[in-house]
C-alpha positions in Angstrom: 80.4 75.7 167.7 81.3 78.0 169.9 84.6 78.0 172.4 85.3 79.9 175.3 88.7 79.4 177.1 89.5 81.5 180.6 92.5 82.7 180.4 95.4 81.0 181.8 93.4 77.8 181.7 94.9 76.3 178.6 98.1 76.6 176.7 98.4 78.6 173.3 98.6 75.3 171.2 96.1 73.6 172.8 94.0 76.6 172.0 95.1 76.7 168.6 94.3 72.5 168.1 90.9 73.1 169.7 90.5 75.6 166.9 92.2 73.9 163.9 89.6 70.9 164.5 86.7 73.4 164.6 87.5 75.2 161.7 87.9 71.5 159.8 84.6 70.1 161.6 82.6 73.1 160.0 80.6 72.4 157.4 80.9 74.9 154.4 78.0 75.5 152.3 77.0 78.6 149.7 74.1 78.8 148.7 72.1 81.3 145.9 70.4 83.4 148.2 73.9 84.1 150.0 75.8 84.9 147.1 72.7 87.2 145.5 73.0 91.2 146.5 70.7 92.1 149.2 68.2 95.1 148.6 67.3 97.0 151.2 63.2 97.9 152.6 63.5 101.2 150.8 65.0 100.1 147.6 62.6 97.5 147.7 59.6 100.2 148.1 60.9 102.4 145.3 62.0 105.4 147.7 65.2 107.0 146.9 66.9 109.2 149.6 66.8 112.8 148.7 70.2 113.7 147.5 72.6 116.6 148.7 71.8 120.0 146.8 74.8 121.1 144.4 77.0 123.7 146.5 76.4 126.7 144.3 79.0 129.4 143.0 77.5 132.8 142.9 79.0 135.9 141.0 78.8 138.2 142.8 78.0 139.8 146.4 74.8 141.0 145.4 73.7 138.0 143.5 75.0 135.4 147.3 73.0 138.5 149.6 69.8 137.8 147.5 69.9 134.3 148.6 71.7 134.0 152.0 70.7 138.3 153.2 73.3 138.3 156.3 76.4 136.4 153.2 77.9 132.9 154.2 80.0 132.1 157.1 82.1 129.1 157.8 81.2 127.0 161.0 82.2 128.3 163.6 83.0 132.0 162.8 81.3 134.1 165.9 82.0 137.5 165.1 82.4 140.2 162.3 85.8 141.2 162.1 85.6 145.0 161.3 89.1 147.1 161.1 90.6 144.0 163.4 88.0 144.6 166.2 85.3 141.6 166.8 81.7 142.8 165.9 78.6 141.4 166.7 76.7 140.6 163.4 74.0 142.7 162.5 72.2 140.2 159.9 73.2 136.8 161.0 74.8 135.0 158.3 73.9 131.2 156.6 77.2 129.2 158.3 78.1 126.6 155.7 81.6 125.7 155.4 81.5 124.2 151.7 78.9 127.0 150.7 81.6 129.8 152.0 85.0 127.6 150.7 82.8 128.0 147.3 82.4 131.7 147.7 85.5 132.6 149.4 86.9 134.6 146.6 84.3 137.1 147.9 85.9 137.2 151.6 87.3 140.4 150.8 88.8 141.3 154.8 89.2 137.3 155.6 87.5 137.1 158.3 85.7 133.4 157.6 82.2 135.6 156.4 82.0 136.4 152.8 79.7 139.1 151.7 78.7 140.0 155.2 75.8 143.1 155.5 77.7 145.4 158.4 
């Protein structure tokens, strides 16, 4: 049942009767299939959605610049900061914010790059 009222047309309590009499009218009925968890086309196919990589923790400099050659940046970072002057970077660096928050003991002149080549 569905009620539309224009506003100003009817009062707030004969509104709220015209609802109170709905509500009671309504039949109420649960069935199995209601109450039974729904599975989804790809659950129901077997496919699993590939899940996030472990952020990983490197050791050192030389062991982060073996994987990511230009060092890890967070977003957003758009220069090298060398001796407090902005430099363009020389190898671009992998921008991952949780990758760099893992690796930030290695920001050695906090300028949001760790282990930056230049």
């Amino acid at each position: 049942m569905r009620i539309s009222v224009r506003a100003g047309t009817l009062r707030r309590g004969a509104v709220a009767t015209m609802l109170a009499a709905a509500l009671v009218a309504a039949p109420v009925t649960v069935t199995a299939a209601a109450a039974a968890p729904t599975v989804t086309a790809t659950q129901a196919q077997g496919i699993v959605p590939a899940a996030k990589p472990p952020i990983k923790t490197f050791k050192n400099c030389t062991a982060l610049n073996k994987t990511y050659k230009g060092g890890v940046a967070r977003a957003g970072v758009t220069h090298n900061t060398v001796s407090g002057k902005k430099k363009p970077f020389k190898v671009k660096p992998y921008f991952s914010t949780a990758l760099y928050n893992a690796n930030k003991k290695m920001d050695r002149d906090k300028d949001g790059i760790a282990c930056e080549k230049g």
